[in-house]
C-alpha positions as CSV (number, residue, x, y, z in Angstrom):
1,X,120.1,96.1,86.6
2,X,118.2,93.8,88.4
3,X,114.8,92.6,89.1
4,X,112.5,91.4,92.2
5,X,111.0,88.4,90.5
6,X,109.4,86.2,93.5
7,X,107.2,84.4,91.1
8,X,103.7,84.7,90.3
9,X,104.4,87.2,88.2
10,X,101.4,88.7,86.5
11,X,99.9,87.1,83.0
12,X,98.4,89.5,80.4
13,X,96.3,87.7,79.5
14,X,94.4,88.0,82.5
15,X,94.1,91.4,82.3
16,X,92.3,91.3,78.4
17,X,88.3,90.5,80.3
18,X,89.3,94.3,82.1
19,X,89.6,96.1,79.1
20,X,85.9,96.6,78.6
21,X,85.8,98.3,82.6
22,X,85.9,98.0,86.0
23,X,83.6,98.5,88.7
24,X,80.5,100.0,86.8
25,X,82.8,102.6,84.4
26,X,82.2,102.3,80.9
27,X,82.8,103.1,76.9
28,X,86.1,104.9,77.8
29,X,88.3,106.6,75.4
30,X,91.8,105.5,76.9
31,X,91.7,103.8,80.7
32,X,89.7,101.1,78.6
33,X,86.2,101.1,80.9
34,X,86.0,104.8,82.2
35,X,82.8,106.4,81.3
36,X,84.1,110.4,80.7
37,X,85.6,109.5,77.3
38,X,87.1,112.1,75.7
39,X,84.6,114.2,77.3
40,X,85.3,117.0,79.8
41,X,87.4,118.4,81.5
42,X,88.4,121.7,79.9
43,X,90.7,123.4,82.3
44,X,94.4,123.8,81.7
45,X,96.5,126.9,82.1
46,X,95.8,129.0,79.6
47,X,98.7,131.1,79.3
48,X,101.8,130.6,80.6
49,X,102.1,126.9,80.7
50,X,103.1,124.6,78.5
51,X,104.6,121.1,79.4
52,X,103.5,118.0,79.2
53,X,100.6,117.8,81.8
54,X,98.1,119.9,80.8
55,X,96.0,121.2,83.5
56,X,96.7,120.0,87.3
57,X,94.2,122.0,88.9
58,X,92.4,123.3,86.0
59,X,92.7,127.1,87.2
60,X,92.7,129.8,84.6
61,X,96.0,131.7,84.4
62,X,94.3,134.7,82.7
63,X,93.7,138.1,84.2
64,X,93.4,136.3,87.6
65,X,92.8,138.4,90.8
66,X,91.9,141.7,89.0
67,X,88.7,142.0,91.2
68,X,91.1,141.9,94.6
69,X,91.4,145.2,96.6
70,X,94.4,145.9,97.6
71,X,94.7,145.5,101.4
72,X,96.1,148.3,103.6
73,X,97.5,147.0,107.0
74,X,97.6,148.9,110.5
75,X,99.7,146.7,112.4
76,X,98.8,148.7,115.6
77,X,95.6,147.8,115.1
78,X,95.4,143.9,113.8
79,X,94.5,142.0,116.7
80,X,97.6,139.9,118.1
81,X,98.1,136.4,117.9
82,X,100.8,133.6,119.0
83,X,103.3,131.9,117.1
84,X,106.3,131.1,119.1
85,X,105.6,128.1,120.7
86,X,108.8,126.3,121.2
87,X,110.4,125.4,124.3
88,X,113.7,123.6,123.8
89,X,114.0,119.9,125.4
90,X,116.7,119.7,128.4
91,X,118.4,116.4,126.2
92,X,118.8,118.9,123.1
93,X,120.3,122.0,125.4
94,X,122.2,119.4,127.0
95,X,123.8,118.4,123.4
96,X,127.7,119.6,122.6
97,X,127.7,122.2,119.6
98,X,129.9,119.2,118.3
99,X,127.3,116.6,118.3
100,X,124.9,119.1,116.8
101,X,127.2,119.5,114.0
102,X,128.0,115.9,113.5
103,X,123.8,114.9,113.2
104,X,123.4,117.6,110.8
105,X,126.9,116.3,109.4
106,X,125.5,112.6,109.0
107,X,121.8,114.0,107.5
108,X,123.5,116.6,105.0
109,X,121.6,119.5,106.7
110,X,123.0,122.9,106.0
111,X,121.3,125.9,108.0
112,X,121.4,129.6,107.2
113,X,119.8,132.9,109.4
114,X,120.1,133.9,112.9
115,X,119.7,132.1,116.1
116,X,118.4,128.7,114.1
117,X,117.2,125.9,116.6
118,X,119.3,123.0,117.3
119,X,117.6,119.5,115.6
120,X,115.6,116.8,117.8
121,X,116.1,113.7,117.5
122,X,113.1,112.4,119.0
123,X,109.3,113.0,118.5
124,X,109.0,113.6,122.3
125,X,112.4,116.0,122.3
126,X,109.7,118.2,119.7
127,X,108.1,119.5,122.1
128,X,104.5,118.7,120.8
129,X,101.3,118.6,122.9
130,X,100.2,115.3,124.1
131,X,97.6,115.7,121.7
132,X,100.0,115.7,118.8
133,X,102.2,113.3,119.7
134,X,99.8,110.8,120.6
135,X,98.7,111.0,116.9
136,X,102.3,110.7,115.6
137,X,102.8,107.8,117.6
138,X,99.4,105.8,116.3
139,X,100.9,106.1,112.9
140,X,103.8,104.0,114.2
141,X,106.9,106.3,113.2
142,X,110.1,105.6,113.9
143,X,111.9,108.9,114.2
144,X,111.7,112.2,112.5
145,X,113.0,112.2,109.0
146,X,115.7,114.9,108.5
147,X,113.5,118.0,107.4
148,X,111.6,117.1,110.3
149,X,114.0,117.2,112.8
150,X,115.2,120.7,111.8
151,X,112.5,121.8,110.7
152,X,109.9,121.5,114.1
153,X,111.7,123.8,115.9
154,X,111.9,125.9,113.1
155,X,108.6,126.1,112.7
156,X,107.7,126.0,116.2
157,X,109.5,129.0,117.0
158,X,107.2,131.6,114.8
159,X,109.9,132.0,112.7
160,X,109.6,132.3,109.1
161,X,111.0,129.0,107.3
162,X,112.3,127.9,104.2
163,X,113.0,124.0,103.5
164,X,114.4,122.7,100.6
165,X,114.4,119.2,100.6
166,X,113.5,116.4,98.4
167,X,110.6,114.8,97.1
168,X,108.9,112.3,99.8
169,X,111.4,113.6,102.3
170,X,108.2,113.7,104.9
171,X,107.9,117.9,104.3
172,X,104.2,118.3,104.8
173,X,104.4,116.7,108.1
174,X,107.0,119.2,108.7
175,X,104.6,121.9,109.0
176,X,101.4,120.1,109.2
177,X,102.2,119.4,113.5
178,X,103.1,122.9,113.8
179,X,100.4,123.7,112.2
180,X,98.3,122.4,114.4
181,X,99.7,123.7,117.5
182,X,99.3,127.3,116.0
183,X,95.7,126.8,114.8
184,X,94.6,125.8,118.6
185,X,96.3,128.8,120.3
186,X,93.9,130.9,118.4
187,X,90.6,132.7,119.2
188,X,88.1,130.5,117.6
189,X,86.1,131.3,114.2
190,X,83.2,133.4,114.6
191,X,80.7,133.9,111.5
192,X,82.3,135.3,108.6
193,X,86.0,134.7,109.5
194,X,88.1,133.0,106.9
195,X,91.0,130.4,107.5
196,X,93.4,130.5,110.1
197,X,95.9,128.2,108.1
198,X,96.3,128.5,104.5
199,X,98.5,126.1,102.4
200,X,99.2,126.8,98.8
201,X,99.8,123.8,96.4
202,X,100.6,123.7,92.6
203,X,97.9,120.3,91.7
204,X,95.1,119.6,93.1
205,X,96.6,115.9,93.6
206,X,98.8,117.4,96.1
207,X,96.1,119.5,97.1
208,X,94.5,116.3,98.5
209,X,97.2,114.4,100.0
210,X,97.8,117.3,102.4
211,X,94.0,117.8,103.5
212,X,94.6,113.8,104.1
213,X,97.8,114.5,106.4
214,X,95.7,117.3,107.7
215,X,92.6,115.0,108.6
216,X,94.5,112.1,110.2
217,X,97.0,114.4,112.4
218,X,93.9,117.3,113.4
219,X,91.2,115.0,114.3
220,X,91.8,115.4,117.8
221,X,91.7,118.5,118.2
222,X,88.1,118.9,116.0
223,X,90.1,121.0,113.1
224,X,87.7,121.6,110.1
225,X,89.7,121.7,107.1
226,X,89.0,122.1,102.6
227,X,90.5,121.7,99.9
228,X,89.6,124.6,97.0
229,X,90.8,123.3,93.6
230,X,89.5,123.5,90.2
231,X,88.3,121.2,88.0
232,X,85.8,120.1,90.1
233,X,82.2,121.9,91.4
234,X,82.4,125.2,93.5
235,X,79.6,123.9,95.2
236,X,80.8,121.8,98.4
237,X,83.9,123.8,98.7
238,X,81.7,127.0,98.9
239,X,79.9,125.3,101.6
240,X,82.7,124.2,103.7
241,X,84.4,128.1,103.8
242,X,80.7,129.4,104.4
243,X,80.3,127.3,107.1
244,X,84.0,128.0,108.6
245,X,87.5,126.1,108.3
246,X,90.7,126.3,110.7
247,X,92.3,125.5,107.3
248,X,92.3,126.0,103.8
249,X,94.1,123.5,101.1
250,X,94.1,125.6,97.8
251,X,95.7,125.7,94.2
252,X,96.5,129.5,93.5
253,X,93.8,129.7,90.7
254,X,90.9,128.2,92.4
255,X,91.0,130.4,95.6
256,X,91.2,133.5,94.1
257,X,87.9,132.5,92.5
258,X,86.5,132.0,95.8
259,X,88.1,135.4,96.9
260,X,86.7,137.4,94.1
261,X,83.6,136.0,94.4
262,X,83.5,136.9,98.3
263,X,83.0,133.3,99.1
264,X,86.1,133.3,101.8
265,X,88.6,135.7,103.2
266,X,92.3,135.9,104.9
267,X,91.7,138.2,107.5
268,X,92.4,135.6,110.1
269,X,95.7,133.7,108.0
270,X,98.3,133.9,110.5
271,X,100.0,130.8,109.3
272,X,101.2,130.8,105.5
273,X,102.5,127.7,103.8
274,X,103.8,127.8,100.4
275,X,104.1,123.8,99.6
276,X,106.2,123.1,96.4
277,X,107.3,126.7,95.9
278,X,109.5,126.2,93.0
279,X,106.5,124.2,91.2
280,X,104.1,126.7,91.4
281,X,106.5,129.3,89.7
282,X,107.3,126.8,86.9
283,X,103.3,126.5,86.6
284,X,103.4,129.9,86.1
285,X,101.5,131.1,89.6
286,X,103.9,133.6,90.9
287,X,101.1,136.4,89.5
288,X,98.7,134.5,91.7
289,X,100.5,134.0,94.6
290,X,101.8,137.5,94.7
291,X,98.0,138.6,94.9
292,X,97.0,136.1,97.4
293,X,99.6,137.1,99.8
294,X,98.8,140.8,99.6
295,X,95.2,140.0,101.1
296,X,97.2,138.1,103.9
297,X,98.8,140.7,107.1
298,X,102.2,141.2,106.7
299,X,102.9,139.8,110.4
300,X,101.9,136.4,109.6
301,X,104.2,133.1,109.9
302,X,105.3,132.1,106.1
303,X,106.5,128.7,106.0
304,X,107.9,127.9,102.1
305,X,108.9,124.7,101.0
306,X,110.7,123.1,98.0
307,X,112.9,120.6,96.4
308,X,115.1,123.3,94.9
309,X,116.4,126.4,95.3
310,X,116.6,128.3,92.1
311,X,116.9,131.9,92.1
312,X,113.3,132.5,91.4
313,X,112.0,131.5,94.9
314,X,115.4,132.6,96.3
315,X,112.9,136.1,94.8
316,X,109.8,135.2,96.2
317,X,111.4,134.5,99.9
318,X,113.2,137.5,99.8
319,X,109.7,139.5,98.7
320,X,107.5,137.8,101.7
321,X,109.5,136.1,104.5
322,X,111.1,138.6,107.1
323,X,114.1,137.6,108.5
324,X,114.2,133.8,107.6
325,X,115.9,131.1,108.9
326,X,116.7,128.2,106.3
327,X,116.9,124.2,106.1
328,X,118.8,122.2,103.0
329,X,118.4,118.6,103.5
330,X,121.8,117.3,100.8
331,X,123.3,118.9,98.3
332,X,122.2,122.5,96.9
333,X,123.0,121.2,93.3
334,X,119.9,119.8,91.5
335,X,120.5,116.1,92.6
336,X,118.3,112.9,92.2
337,X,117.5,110.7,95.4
338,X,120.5,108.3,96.0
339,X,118.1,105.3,96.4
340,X,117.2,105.1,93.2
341,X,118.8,103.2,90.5
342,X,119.2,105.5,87.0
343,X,119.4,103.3,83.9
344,X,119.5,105.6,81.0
345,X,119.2,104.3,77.5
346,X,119.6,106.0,74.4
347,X,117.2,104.9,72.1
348,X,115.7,106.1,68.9
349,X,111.8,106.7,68.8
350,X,110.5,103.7,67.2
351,X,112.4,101.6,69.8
352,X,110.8,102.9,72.4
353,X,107.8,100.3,72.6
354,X,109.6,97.2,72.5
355,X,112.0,98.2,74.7
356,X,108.8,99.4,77.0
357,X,107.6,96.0,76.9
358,X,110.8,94.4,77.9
359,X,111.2,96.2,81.0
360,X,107.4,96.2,81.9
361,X,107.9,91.8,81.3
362,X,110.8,92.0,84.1
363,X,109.2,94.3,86.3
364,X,106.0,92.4,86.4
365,X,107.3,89.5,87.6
366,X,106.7,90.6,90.8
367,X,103.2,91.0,91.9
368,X,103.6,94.0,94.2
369,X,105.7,96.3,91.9
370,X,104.1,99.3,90.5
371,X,105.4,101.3,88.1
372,X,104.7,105.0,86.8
373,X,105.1,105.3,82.8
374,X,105.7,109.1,82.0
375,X,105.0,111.0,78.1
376,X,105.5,113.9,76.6
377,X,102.3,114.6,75.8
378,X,98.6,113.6,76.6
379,X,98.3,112.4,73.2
380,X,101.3,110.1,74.0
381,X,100.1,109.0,77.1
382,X,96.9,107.5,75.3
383,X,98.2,106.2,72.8
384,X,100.9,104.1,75.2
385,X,98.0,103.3,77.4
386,X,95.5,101.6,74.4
387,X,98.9,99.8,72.9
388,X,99.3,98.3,76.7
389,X,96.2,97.5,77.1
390,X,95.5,96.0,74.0
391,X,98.3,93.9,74.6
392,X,97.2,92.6,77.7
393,X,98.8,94.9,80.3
394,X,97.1,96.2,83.3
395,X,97.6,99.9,82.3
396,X,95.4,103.4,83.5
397,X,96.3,106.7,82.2
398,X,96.0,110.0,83.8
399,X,96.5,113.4,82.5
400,X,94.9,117.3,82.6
401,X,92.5,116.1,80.2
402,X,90.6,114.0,82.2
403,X,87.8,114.9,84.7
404,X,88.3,115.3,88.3
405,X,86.3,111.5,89.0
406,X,88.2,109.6,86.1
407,X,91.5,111.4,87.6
408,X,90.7,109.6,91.1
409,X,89.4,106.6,90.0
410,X,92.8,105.7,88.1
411,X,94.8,107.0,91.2
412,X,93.0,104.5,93.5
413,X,93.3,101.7,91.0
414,X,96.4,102.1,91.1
415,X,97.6,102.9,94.4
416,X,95.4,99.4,95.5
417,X,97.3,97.9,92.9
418,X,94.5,96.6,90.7
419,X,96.1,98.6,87.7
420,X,100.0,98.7,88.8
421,X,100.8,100.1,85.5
422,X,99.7,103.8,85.3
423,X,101.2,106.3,82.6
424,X,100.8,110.1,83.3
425,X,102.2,113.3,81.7
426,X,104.1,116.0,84.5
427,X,100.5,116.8,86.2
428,X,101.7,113.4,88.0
429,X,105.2,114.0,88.5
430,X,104.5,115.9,91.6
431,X,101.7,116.2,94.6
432,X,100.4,112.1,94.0
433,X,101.6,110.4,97.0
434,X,101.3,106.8,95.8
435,X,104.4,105.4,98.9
436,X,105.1,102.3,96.8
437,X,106.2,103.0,93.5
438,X,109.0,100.5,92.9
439,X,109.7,102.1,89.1
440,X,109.5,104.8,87.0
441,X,109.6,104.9,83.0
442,X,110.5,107.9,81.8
443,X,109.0,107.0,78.1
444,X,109.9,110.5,77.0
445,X,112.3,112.6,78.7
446,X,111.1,115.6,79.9
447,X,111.8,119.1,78.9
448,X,114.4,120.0,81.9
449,X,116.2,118.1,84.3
450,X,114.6,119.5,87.4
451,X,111.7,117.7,85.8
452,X,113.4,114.7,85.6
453,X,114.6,114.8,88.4
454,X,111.1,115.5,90.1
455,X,110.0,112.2,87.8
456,X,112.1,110.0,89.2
457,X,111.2,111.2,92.6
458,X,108.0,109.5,92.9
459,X,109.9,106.4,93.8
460,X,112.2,105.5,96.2
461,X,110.0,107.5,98.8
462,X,110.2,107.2,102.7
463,X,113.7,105.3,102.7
464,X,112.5,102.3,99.8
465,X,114.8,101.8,97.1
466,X,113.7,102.2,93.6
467,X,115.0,102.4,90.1
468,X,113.9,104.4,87.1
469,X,114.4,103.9,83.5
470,X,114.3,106.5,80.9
471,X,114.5,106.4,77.3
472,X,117.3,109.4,76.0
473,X,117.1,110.2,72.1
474,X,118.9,112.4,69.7
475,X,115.6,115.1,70.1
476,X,117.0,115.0,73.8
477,X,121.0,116.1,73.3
478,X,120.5,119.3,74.8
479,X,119.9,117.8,78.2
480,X,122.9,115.2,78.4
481,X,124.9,117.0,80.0
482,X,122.4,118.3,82.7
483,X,121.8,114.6,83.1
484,X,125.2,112.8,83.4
485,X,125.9,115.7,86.3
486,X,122.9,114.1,88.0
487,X,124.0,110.6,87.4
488,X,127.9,111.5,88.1
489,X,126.5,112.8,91.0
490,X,124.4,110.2,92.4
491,X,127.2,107.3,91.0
492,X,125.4,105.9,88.3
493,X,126.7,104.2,85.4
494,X,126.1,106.4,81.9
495,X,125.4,105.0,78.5
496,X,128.7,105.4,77.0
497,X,126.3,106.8,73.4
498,X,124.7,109.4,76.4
499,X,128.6,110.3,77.4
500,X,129.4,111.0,73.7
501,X,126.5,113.3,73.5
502,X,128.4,115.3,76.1
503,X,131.5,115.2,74.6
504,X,130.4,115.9,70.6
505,X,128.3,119.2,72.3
506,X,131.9,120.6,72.9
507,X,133.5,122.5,75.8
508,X,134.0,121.2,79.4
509,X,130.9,120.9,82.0
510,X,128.7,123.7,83.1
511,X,127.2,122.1,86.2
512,X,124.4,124.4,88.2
513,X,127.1,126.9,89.0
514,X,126.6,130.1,91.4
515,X,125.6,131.7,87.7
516,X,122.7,128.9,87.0
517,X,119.4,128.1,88.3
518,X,120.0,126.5,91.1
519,X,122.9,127.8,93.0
520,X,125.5,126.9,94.5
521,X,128.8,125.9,93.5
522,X,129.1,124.8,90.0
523,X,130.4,120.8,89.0
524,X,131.7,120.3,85.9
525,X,131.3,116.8,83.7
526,X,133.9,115.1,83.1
527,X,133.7,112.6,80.7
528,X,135.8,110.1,79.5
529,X,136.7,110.3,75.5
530,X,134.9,107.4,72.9
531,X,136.2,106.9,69.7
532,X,134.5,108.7,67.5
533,X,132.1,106.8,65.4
534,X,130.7,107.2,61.7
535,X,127.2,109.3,62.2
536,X,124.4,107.3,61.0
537,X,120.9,109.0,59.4
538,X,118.2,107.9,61.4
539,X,116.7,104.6,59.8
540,X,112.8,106.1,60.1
541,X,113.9,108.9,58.3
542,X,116.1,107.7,55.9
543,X,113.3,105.6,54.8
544,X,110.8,108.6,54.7
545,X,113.3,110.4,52.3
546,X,113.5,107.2,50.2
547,X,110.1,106.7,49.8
548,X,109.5,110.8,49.2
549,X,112.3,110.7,46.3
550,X,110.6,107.8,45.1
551,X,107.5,108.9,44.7
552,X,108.5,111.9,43.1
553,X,110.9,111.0,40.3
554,X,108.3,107.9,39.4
555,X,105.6,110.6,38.9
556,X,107.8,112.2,36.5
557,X,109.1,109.0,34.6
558,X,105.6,106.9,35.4
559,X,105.2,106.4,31.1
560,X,108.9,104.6,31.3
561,X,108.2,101.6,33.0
562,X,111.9,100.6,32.6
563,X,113.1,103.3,34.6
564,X,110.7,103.0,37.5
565,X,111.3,99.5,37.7
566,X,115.1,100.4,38.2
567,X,114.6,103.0,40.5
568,X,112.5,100.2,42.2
569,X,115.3,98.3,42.9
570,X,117.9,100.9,43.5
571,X,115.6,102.1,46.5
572,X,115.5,98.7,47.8
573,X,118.9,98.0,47.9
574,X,119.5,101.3,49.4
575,X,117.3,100.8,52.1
576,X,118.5,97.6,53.0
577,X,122.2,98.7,52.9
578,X,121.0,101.5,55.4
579,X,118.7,98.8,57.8
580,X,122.0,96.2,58.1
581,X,124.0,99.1,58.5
């Protein structure tokens, strides 16, 4: 493992005159200086829900969409619209069907469905408007990244799409320029109509970065867009739909608040996306989504995109897309981002600080690293954030507890680099777009290695390297062998203690077989043998159960003071025995 220490690395002591704020914010309860406290927001999930996060959205899961009337559709008599709107460039006809296979060959892109469009290389070989292209190119990219390449034609063509790819693979711009071009071949808004685009996102942090994409790359063309997410006031976002929006940005929850309510409607949604698909059914959404796409006509262009494939959306496309073609950007087995260093270290719980503050030591020797500490559990993610802090560190915490403003605060401290140290439960671990991440900490793992591998993901983004460190404990076993088929996979080196996990849980590897979750042909773990090794009581609780038996046998021989004050002494001997052990 190894370390970018330039120098002027950052002293903690520095950081002790922050704890009491920043910037005006004050008496916080955990980002030492914020001024909600414990105070607000109440949100969550309410059934259905339950990792680490909390809330990422705050919509209520309950009894959702009740009030919706079920839409009956005349085709014959929906007004038409236009959705094919790609013209293939003469350098991609001109390509071999052997060069075609050999870029998708080089990019690990596997298509499925009929007639699927040939890749561009080029921004220009798109096909996009001037318009478009001239906003690309301001940005200063390079080239398309691989999802993009495949997937603009895709997209381009009316065709409904799915794209699974991984996390900061550059999907939203994938059908954010398509997107674009639909909107502006449209009739324009008249009083009353409701979005013409309508993207679906599990957080609102997600939520946001989008409507940012969707700013930047529609400005020319004078595209009004919102972003409907809870947590937050109805007021402005009832505003914006009253006064009309080309597109809508939503979490599930939030809009069908707004569509109960009457506020909006999807009359005029000819272009669907479903961002983060398999997130939203791990949320627990499908109900939701299900009931927002029955208010949307069944002609529309669906567009659903993901970083995995597990049998659930495999459902949900086969429920709402017609005729689909299909993009896989690397392997269809759950796999982590090749970029990325994995160190894996098993640990027990009460070495997880210290070994915390080790890494944090190293990795702050450079300046310009950042690095994302995930918990558990809220509770954890406070209490890490007050030790830090207290300690001198420049740490922020976020979570599903914490108001909208305190939640976007801590993301632009951070993102600027004034706090580089931010811990966050899963409501981070997807939609927060923060480009320079240079590590992750996975304090405690998390409850399934999609998760994990979603964690990790938040580094290593737009061709960077990263590395990510995660702390494996006994509580963990369960998920040691999901997790040395990812490392195995992506060639990292395993704990030899997290190999012997594998190998004590008995039988050969499972991998994501055609039977699992994700598809796909199955791997199995192969793992070399250890030598077994005598199994050791975990010290914290072999002193609990000292101290317990103690307690109770003094209580009963408390008149002898002989015998306590052997039993004294046994218990310390035994307790040092088991310490140097």
């Amino acid at each position: 493992m190894s370390y970018n220490g330039n120098g002027g690395g950052y002293q903690r002591e520095s950081y002790r005159s922050r704890q009491g704020g920043s910037g005006g914010y004050s008496n916080g309860h955990s980002n030492g200086g914020y001024s909600n406290g414990n105070g607000g927001y109440g949100g969550g999930y309410g059934g259905g829900y339950g990792r680490g996060g909390g809330g990422a959205g705050g919509d209520r899961m309950s009894n959702l969409g009740a009030g919706l009337k079920k839409q009956e559709w005349d085709l014959d008599t929906l007004p038409k619209f236009e959705k094919s709107f790609y013209k293939e460039h003469p350098d991609v006809a001109n390509r071999s069907q052997r060069e075609v296979d050999e870029f998708r060959k080089k990019f690990e892109m596997t298509v499925q469905g009929k007639n699927v469009p040939r890749p561009v290389e080029t921004f220009d070989e798109a096909g996009f408007p001037q318009y478009v292209l001239s906003e690309v190119k301001a940005q200063g990219f390079d080239k398309p990244t691989a999802i993009q390449s495949q997937g603009w034609p895709m997209a381009l063509s009316g065709r409904d799409v799915v794209g699974i790819a991984e996390t900061g693979s550059g999907k939203t711009l994938t059908y954010c320029l398509p997107s674009i071009v639909h909107i502006n071949a449209q009739p324009l808004l008249a009083p009353g109509d409701g979005p013409i685009v309508l993207v679906l996102a599990p957080t609102r942090e997600l939520a946001v970065q989008i409507q940012v994409e969707i700013t930047k790359f529609g400005k020319s063309s004078r595209i009004r867009n919102t972003c409907v997410y809870g947590g937050v006031p109805k007021g402005p976002q009832i505003r914006d739909l009253s006064r009309g929006v080309e597109v809508c940005i939503a979490t599930p929850g939030r809009l069908i608040d707004m569509l109960e309510a009457g506020r909006t409607n999807l009359r005029r949604v000819t272009y669907l996306v479903l961002d983060e698909a398999d997130r939203m059914l791990d949320m627990g959404f499908e109900p939701q989504i299900r009931k927002i796409i029955s208010q949307i006509r069944p002609d529309r262009q669906t567009c659903m995109w993901s970083a995995t494939w597990p049998k659930e959306v495999r459902q949900l496309a086969s429920d709402f897309l017609n005729d689909y073609i299909q993009v896989n950007i690397g392997s269809m087995d759950l796999s982590a981002n090749h970029r990325i260093t994995q160190i894996v270290e098993v640990v027990s719980d009460f070495e997880k600080r210290d070994r915390m503050i080790k890494h944090l030591e190293k990795i702050m020797e450079n300046r310009s690293n950042k690095c994302l500490i995930f918990t558990g559990t809220k509770r954890i993610a406070d209490e890490i954030t007050r030790f830090l802090r207290q300690d001198g560190w420049p740490a922020l915490s976020i979570h599903g507890d914490k108001q909208q403003q305190e939640r976007d605060w801590v993301l632009n401290e951070f993102k600027a680099g004034k706090s580089p140290i931010m811990v966050a439960t899963d409501v981070a671990s997807r939609g927060i777009d923060v480009r320079d991440i240079t590590h992750v900490l996975n304090y405690d793992y998390p409850n399934n290695s999609e998760d994990y591998v979603h964690r990790i993901g938040r580094t290593g983004r737009a061709g960077a390297k990263g590395t990510a460190i995660t702390f494996f404990t006994t509580d963990n076993s369960k998920q040691a062998r999901d997790l040395v088929t990812i490392l195995s996979e992506a060639k990292q080196q395993i704990d030899p203690r997290l190999a012997e996990m594998v190998r004590y849980s008995g039988g050969g590897g499972h991998g994501h077989g055609g039977h699992g979750r994700w598809g796909g042909r199955g791997r199995g773990v192969v793992v070399t043998p250890l030598r077994p090794t005598r199994p050791r009581l975990d010290k914290t609780v072999a002193g609990k159960l000292i101290l317990m038996l103690q307690r109770s046998v003094t209580s009963l021989y408390s008149a002898i003071p002989t015998v306590d004050l052997l039993l004294s002494f046994c218990t310390f001997t035994l307790f040092s025995d088991i310490f140097h052990s």
